[in-house]
DOVOKE-743306 format. One record per residue (C-alpha): residue number from 1; x, y, z; residue in one letter. Coordinates in Angstrom, 2 decimals. Each point is the difference from the previous one (the first is absolute). Last residue first. Example, Ala and Ser with C-alpha at 12.3 -4.5 7.8 and 13.67 -1.06 7.14 Angstrom:
REM DOVOKE-743306
+-----+---------+---------+---------+------+
: pos :      c1 :      c2 :      c3 : code :
+-----+---------+---------+---------+------+
:   2 :   13.67 :   -1.06 :    7.14 :    s :
:   1 :   -1.37 :   -3.44 :    0.66 :    a :
+-----+---------+---------+---------+------+
//
This chain:
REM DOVOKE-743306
+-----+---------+---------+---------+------+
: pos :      c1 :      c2 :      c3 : code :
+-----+---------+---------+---------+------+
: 380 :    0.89 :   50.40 :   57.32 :    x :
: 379 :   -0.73 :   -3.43 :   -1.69 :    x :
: 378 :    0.21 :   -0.06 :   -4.24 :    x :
: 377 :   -2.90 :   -1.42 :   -1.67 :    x :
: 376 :    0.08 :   -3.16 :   -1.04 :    x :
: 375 :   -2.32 :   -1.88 :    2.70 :    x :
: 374 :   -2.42 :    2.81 :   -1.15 :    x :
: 373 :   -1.46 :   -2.14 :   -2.73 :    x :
: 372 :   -2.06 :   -2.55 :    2.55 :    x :
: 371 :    1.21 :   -3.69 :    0.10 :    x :
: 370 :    0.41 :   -0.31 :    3.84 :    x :
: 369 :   -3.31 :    0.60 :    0.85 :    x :
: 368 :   -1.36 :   -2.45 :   -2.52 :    x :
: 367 :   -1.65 :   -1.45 :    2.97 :    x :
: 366 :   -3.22 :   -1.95 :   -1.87 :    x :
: 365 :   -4.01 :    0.98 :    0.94 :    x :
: 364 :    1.08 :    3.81 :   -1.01 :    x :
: 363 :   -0.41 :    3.28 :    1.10 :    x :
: 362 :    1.85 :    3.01 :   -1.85 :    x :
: 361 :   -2.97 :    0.68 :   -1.99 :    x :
: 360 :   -3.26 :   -1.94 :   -0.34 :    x :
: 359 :   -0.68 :   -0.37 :   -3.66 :    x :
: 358 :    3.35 :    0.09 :   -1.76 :    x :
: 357 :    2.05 :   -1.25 :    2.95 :    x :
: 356 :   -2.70 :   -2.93 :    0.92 :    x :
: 355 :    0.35 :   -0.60 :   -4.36 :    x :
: 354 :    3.85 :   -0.14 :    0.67 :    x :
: 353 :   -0.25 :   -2.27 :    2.88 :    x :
: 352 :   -2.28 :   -2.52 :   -1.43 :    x :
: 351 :    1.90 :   -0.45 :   -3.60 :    x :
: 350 :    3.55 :   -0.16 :    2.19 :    x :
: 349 :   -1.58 :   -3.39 :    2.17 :    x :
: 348 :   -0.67 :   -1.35 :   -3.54 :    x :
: 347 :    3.31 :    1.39 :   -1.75 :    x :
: 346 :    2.18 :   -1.85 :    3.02 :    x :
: 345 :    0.69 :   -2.33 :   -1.84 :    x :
: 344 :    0.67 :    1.15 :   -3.16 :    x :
: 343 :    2.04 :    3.06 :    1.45 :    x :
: 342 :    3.49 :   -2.05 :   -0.04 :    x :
: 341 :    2.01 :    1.98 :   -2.73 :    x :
: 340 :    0.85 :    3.12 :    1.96 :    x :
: 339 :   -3.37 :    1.04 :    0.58 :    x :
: 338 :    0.80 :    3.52 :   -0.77 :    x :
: 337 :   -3.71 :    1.19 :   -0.85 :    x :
: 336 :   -3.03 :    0.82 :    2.06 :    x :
: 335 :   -0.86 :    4.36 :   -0.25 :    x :
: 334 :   -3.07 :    1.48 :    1.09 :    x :
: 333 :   -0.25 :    3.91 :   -1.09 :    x :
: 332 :   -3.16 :    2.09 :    0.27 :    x :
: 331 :    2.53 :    2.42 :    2.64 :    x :
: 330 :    3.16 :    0.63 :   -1.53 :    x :
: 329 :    2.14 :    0.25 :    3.02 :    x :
: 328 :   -1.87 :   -2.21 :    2.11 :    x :
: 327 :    0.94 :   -2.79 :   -2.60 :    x :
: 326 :   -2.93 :   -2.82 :    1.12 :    x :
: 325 :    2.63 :   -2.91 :    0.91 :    x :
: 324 :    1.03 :   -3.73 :   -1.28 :    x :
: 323 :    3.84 :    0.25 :   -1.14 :    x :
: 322 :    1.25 :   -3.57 :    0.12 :    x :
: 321 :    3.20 :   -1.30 :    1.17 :    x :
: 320 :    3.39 :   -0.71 :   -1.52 :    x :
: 319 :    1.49 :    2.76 :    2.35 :    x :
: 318 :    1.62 :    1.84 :   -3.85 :    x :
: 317 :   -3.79 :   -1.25 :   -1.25 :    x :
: 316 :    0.05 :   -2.56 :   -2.64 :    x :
: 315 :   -2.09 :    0.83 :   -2.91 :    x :
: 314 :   -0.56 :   -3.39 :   -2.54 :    x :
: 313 :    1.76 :   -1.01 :   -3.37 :    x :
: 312 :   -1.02 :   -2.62 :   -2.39 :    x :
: 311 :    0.95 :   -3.24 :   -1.37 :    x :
: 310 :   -1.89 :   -2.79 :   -0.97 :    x :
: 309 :    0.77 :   -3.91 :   -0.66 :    x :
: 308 :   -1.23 :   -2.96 :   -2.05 :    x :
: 307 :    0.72 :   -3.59 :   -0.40 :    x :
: 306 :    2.92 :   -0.96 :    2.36 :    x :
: 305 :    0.70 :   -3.82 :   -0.55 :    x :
: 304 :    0.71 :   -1.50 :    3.48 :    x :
: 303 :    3.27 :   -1.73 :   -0.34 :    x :
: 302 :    1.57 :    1.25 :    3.14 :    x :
: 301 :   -3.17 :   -0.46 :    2.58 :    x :
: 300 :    1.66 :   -2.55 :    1.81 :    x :
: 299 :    2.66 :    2.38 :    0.96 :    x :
: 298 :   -2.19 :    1.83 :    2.20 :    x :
: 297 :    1.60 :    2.41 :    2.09 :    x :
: 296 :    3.27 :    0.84 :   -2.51 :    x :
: 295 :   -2.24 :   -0.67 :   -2.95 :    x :
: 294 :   -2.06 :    2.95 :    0.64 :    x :
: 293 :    2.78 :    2.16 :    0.49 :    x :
: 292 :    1.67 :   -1.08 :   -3.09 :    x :
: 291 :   -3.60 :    0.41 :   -2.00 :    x :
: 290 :   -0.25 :    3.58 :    1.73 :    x :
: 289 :    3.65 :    1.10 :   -1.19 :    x :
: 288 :   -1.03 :   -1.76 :   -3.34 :    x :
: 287 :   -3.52 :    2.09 :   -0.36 :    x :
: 286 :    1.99 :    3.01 :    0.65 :    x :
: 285 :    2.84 :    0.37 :   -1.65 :    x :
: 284 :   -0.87 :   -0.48 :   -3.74 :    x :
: 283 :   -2.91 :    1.73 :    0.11 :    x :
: 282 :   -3.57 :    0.12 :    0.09 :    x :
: 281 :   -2.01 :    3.18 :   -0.76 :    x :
: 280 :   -0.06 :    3.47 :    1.25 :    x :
: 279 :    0.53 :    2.42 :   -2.80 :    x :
: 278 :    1.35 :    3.32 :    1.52 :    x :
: 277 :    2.52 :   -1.15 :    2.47 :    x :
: 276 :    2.65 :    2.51 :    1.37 :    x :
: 275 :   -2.10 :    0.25 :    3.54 :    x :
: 274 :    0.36 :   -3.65 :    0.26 :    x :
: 273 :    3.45 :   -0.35 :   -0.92 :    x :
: 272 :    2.73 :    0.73 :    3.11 :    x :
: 271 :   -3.06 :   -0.89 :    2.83 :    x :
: 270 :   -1.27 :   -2.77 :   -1.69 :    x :
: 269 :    3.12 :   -2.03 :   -0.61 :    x :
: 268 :   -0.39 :   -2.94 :    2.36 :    x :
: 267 :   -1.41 :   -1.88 :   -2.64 :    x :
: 266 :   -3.95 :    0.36 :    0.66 :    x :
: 265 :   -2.60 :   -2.59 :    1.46 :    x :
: 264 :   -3.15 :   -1.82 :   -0.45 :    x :
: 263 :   -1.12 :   -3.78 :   -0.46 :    x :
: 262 :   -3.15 :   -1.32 :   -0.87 :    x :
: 261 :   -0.08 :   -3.75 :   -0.46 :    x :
: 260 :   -2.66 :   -1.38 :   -1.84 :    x :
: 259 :   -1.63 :   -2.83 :    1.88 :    x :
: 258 :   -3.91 :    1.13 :   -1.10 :    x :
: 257 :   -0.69 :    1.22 :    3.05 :    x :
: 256 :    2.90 :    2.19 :    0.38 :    x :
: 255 :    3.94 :   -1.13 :    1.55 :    x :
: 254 :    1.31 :    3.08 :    2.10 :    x :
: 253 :    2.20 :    2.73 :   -0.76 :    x :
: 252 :    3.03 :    1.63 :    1.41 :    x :
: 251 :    3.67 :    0.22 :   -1.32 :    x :
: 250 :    3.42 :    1.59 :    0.56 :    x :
: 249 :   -0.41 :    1.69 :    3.26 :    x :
: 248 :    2.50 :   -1.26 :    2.32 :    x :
: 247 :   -2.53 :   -0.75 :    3.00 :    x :
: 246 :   -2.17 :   -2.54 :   -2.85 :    x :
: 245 :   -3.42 :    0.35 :   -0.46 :    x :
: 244 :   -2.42 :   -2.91 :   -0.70 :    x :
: 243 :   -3.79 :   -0.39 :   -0.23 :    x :
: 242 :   -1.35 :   -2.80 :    1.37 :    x :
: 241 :   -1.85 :   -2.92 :   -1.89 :    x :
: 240 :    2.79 :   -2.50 :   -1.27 :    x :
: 239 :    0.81 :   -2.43 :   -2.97 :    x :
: 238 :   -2.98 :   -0.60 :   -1.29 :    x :
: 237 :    0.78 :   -1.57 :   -3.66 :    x :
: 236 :    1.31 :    2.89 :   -2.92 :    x :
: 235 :   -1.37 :    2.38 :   -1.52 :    x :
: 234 :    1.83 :    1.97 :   -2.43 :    x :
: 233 :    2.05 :    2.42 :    1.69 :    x :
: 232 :   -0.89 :    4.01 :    0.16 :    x :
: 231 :    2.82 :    2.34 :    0.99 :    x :
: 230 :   -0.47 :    3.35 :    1.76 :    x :
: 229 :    2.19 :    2.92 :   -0.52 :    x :
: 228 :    0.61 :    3.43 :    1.67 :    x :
: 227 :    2.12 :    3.51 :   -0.69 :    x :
: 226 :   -0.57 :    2.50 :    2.81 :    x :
: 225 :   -1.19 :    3.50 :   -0.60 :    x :
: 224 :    0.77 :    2.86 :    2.35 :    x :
: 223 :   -1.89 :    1.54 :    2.66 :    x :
: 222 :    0.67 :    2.84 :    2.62 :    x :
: 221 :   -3.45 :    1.57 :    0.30 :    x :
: 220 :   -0.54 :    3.68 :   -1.27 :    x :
: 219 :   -2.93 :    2.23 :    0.61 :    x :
: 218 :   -0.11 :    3.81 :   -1.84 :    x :
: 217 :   -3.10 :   -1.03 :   -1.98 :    x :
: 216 :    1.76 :   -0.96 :   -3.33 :    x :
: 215 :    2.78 :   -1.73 :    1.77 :    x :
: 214 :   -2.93 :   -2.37 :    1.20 :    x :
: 213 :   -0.93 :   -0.91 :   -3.66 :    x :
: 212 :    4.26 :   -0.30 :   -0.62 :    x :
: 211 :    0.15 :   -2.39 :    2.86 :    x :
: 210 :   -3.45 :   -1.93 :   -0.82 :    x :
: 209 :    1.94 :   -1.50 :   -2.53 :    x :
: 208 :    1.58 :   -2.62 :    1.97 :    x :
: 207 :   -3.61 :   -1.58 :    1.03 :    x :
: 206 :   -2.94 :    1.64 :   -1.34 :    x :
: 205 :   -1.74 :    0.36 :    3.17 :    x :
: 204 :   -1.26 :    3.45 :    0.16 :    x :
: 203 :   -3.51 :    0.45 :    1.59 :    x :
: 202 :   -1.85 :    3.61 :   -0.78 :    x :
: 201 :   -2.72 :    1.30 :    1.55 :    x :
: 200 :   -3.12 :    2.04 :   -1.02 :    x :
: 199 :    1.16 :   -0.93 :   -3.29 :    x :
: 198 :    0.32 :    1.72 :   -3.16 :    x :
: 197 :    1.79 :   -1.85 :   -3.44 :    x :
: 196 :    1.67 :    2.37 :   -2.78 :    x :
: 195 :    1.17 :   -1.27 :   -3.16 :    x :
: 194 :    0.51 :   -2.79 :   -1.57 :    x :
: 193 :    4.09 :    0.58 :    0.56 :    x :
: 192 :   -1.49 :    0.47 :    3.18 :    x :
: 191 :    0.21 :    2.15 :    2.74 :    x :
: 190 :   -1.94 :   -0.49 :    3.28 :    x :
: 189 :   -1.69 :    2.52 :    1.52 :    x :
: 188 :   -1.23 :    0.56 :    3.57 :    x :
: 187 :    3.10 :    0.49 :    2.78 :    x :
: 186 :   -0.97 :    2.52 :    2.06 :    x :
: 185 :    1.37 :    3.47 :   -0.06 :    x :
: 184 :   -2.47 :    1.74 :   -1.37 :    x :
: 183 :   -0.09 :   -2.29 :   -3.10 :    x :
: 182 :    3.20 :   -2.09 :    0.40 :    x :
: 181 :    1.66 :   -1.88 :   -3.30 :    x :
: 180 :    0.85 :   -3.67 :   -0.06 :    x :
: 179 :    2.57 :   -0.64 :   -2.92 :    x :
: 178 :    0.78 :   -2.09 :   -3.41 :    x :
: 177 :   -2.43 :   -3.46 :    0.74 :    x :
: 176 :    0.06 :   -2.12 :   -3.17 :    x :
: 175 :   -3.26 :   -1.12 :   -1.39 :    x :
: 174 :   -0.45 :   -3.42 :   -1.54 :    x :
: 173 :   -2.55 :   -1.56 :    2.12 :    x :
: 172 :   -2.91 :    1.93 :    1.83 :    x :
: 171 :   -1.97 :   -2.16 :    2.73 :    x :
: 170 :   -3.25 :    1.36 :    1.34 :    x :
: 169 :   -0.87 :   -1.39 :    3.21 :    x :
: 168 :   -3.88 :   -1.47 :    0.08 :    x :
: 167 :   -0.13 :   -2.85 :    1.91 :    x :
: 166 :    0.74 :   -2.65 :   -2.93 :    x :
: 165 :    3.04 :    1.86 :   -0.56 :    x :
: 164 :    1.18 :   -0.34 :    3.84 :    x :
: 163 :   -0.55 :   -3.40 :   -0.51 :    x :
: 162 :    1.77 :   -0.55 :   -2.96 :    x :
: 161 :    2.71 :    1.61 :    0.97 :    x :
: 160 :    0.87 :   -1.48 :    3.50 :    x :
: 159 :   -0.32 :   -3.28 :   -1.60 :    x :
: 158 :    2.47 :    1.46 :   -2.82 :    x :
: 157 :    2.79 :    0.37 :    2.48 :    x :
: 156 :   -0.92 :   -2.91 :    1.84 :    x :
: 155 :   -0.02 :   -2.44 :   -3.22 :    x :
: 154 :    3.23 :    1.46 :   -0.88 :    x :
: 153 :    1.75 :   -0.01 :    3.00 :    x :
: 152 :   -0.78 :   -3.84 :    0.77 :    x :
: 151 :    0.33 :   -0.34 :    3.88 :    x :
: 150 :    2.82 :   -1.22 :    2.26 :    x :
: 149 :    0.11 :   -0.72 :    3.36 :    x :
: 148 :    0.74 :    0.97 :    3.65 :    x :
: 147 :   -1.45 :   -1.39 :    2.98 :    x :
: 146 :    2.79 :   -2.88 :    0.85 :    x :
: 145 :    2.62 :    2.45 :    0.69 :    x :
: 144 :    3.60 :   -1.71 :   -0.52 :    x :
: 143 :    3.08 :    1.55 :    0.46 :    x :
: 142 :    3.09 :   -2.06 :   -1.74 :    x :
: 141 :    3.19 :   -2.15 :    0.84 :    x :
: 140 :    2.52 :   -1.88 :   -1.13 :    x :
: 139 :   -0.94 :   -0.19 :   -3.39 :    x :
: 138 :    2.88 :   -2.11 :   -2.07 :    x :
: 137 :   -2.12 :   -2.98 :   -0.23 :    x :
: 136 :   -1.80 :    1.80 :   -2.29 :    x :
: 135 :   -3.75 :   -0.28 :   -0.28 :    x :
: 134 :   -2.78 :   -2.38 :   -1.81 :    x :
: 133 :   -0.64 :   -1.23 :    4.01 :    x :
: 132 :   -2.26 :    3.56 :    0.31 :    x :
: 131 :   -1.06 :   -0.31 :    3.47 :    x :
: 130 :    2.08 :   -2.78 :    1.65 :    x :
: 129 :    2.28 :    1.36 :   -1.80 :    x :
: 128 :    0.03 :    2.99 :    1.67 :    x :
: 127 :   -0.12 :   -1.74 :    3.37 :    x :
: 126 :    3.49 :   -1.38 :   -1.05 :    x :
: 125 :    1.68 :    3.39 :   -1.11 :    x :
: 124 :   -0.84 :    1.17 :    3.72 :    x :
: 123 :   -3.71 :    1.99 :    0.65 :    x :
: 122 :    0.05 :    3.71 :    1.11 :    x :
: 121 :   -3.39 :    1.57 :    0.86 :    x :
: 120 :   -3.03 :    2.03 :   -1.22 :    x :
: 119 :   -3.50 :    0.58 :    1.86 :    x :
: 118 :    0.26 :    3.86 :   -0.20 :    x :
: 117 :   -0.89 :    1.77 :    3.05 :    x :
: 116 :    2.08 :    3.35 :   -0.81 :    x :
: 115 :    2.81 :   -1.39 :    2.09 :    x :
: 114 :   -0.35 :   -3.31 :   -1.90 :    x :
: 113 :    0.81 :    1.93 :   -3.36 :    x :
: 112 :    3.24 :    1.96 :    1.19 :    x :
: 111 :    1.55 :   -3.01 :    1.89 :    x :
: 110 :   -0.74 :   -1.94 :   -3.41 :    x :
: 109 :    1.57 :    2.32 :   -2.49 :    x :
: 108 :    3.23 :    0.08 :    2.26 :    x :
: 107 :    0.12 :   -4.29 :    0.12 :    x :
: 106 :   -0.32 :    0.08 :   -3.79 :    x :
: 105 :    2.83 :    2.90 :   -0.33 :    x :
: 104 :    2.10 :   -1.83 :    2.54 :    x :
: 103 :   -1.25 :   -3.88 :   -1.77 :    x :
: 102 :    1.22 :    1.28 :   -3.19 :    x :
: 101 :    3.79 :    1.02 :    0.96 :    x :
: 100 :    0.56 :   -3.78 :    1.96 :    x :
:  99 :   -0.72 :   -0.64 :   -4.33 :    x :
:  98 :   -2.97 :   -1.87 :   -1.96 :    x :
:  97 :   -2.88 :    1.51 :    1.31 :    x :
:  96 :   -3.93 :   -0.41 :   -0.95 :    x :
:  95 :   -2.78 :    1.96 :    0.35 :    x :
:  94 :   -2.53 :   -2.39 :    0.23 :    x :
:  93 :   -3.46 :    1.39 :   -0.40 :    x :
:  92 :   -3.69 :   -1.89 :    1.28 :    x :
:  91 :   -2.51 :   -2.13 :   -2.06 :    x :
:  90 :   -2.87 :    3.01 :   -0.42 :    x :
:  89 :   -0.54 :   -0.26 :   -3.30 :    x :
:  88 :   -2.36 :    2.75 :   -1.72 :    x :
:  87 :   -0.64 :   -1.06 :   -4.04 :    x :
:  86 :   -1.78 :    3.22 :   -0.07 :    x :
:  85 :   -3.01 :   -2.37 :   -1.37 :    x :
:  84 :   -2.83 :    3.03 :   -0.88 :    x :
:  83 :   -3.14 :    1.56 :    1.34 :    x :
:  82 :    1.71 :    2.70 :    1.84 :    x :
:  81 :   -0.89 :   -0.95 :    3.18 :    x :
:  80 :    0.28 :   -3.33 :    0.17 :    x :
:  79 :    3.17 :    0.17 :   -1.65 :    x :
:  78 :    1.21 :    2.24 :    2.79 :    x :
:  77 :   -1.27 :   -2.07 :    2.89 :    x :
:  76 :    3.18 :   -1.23 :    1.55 :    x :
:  75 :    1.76 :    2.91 :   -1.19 :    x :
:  74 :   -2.17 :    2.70 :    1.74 :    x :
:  73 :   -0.08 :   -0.18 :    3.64 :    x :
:  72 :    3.59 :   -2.27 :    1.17 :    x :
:  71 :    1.99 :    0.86 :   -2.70 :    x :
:  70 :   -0.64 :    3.56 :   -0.96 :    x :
:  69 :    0.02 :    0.77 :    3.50 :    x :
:  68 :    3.45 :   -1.76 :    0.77 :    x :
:  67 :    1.21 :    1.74 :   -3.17 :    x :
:  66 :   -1.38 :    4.03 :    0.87 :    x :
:  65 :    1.13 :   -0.51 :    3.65 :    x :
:  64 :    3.42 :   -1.30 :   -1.30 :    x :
:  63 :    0.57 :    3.10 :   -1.84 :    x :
:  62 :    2.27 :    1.43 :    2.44 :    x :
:  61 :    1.49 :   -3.05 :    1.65 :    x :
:  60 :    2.44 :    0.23 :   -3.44 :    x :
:  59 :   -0.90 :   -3.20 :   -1.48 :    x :
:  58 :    1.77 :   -4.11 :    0.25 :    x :
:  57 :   -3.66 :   -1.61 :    0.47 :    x :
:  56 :   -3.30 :    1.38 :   -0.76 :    x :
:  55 :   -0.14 :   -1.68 :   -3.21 :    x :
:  54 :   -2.15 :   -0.43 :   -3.05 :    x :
:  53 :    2.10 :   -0.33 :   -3.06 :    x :
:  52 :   -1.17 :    0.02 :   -3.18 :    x :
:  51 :    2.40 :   -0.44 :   -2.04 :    x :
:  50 :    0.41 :    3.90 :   -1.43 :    x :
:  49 :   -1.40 :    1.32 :   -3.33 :    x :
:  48 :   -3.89 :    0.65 :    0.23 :    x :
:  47 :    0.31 :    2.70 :    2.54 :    x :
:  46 :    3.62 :    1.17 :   -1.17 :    x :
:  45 :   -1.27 :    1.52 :   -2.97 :    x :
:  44 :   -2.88 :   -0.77 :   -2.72 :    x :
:  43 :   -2.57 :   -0.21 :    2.84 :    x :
:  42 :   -3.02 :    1.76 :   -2.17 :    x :
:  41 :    1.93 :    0.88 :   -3.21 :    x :
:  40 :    2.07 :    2.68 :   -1.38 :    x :
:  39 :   -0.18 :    3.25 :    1.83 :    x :
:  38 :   -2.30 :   -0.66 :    2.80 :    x :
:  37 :   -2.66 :    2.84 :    0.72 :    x :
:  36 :   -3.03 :   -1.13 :    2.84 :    x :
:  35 :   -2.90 :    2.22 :    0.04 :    x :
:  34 :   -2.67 :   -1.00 :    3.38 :    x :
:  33 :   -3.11 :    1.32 :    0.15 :    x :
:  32 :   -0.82 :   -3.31 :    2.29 :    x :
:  31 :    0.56 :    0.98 :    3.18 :    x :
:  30 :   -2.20 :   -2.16 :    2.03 :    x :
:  29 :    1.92 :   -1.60 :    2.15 :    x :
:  28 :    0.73 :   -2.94 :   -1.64 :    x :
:  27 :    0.19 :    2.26 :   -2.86 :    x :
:  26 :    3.03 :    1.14 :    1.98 :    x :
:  25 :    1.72 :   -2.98 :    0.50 :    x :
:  24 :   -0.36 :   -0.79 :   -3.93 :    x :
:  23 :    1.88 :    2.91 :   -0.40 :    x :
:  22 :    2.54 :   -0.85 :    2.11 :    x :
:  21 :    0.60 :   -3.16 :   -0.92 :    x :
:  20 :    0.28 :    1.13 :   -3.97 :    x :
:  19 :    2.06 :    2.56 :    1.24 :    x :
:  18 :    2.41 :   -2.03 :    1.73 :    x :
:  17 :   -0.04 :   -3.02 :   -2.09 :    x :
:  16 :    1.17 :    2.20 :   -3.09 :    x :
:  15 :   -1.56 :    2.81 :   -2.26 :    x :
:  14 :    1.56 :    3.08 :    1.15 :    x :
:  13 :   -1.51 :    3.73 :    0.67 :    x :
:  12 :   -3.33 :   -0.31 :    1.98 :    x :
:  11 :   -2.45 :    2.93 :   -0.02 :    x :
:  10 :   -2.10 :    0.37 :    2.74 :    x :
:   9 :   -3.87 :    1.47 :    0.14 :    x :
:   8 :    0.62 :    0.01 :   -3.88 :    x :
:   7 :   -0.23 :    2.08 :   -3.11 :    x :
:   6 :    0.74 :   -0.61 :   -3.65 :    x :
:   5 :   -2.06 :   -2.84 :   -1.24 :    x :
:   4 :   -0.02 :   -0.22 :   -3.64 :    x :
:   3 :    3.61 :   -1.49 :   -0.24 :    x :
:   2 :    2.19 :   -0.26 :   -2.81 :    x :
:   1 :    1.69 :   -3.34 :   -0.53 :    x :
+-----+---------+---------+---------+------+
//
């Protein structure tokens, strides 16, 4: 839709959790002339199309601060907040092994979280059970941190929305993003194929095609598009609260409210198809490679009729980690994109750091240190 309002204090280029977070974040603050551009609809991508996983446990030490903040100041109280059921769970996650291979990568991921401070340790195939007795009696072993969760992405997403809406942020749907272009050499308009936008600054987080934006300003991050699905059971009796990863990749998900499973994963075959993909839709390889993997860990879930699923693709980073940073090459520019497929959690904690960047500076409540832009560039 065309837009009457043309100029803002910051101009926000993507229409997911991120933005909607960190817009809201900054009418918290005060900062309410606010323009937010999505090209289809508000949390159409990624943000509304993952299983909701809350975790801490099994990431790169490097965005830990941003999860173990999410989790232990805003999560808890998110709903609250927002003025809407997130659907938060905070049961624990199992990431479950099946091979003496499993429990080195398991052990590995939980060396690297406990020296950071995180509360996260290895549990035999037995204590598992204990757990989550609906699994395999194949798992010999899995991590277990009893502070992680799920949450409903959709309901969050749009939470996050809503509010900032209600606060004042102007929300423009329908407009595709074609290039940032400097005035003086700061970054201050943002082309449209609406037309032109102005900001004071500008905030790109529009996922895998923030690339070509960046490319437009000199800046390039290393991401490519990844090839996802998540499927949706009908509901079925309680059979467990935690949400589940497994050390071999094939699945993740959790069991929602309502007892519908939801259940992501990919085929194995990303990295030779996803950049080839132009319609991205179930196929016939993935939702079987994730039903087999899925049945492998919890056989008594076999019959479960599958009622729906989605598809979609999201930016993973060539270090699959985040780029959070004020570009001090083009200066007006704040960039937060390349989650790598597991920025839903952390999206809360990510929503206060980015507004801190856009209104403060370089300081910020959250270390995001190690996520800055210049961790690409070459060293002399």
């Amino acid at each position: 839709m065309a837009a009457e309002k043309r100029t803002a204090d910051v101009v926000i280029i993507g229409g997911g959790i991120v933005a909607c977070a960190t817009a809201y974040n900054l009418a918290k603050r005060g900062m309410t002339n606010i323009l937010v551009l999505e090209q289809k609809e508000i949390g159409n991508g990624g943000s509304c199309r993952n299983a909701g996983g809350v975790r801490q446990s099994a990431r790169d030490p490097r965005e830990l601060p941003l999860a173990m903040h999410a989790v232990s100041q805003i999560w808890p109280t998110l709903g609250e907040e927002l003025g809407c059921d997130v659907e938060y769970v905070q049961k624990g996650n199992l990431r479950l092994g099946i091979e003496e291979k499993h429990r080195t990568v398991l052990e590995n991921h939980v060396k690297k979280s406990t020296d950071v401070g995180l509360d996260v340790w290895m549990v035999s195939g037995d204590e598992a059970r204990e757990i989550c007795p609906a699994m395999s009696e194949r798992v010999l072993c899995a991590s277990w941190c009893p502070t992680d969760g799920h949450a409903n992405p959709l309901k969050t997403t749009l939470g996050y929305y809503r509010r900032a809406l209600a606060m004042g942020v102007t929300f423009v749907s329908g407009v595709t993003v074609t290039g940032i272009r400097k005035v003086r050499g700061r970054a201050r308009l943002v082309e449209t194929t609406d037309g032109v936008y102005e900001g004071e600054q500008i905030l790109l987080c529009a996922g895998y095609e923030s690339r070509a934006i960046a490319n437009t300003v000199g800046i390039d991050v290393p991401v490519e598009r990844q090839f996802n699905e998540v499927l949706v059971t009908e509901a079925c009796p309680r059979s467990f609260d935690v949400m589940i990863g497994v050390a071999g990749g094939e699945f993740y998900g959790h069991q929602s409210d309502h007892g519908s499973f939801v259940l992501g994963g990919n085929s194995g075959l990303q990295a030779f198809e996803s950049n080839r993909r132009t319609r991205f839709a179930t196929d016939s390889r993935t939702a079987p490679s994730i039903s087999r993997g899925i049945m492998t860990y919890f056989p008594s879930l076999a019959n479960v009729k599958v009622v729906r699923t989605w598809a979609g693709a999201y930016d993973q980073c060539v270090d699959v980690l985040p780029v959070i940073d004020r570009i001090s090459e083009v200066p007006g520019l704040t960039v937060a994109f390349g989650f790598s497929g597991h920025g839903f959690g952390i999206a809360p904690a990510t929503g206060v750091a980015v507004s801190e960047l856009l209104l403060d500076g370089a300081s910020t409540t959250i270390d995001i240190s190690a996520l800055t832009y210049d961790r690409f560039k070459a060293k002399g």
